[in-house]
C-alpha positions in Angstrom: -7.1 -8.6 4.5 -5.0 -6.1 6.6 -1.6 -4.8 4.7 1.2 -2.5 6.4 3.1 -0.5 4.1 6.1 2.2 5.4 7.8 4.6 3.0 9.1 7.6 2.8 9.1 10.0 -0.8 11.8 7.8 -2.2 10.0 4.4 -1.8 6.2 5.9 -2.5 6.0 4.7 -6.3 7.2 1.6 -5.4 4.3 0.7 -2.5 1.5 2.5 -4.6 3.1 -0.4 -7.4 2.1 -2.8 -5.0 -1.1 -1.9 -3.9 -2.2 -1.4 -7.3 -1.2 -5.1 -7.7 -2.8 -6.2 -4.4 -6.1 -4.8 -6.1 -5.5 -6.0 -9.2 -4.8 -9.8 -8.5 -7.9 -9.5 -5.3 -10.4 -7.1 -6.5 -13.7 -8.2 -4.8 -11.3 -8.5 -1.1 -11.7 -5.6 1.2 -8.1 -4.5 2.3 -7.6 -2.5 4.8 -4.0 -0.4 4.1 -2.3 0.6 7.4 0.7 2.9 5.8 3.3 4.7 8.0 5.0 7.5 7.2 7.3 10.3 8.3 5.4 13.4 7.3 3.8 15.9 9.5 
């Protein structure tokens, strides 16, 4: 499974909520996470 996440600082609790849930509700799938992000 392939999941694309974007946040910045503000939105970061809320994405790590949802992987967490992701894992939780699929835990023997391999995800692959593809997150963007505006840090250098």
């Amino acid at each position: 499974m392939h999941v694309a996440c974007a946040a910045d600082e503000r939105y970061l609790p809320y994405c790590a909520a949802m992987l967490h849930s992701l894992h939780s509700h699929h835990p023997s799938d391999v995800v692959h996470v593809h997150f963007l992000h505006g840090w250098i």
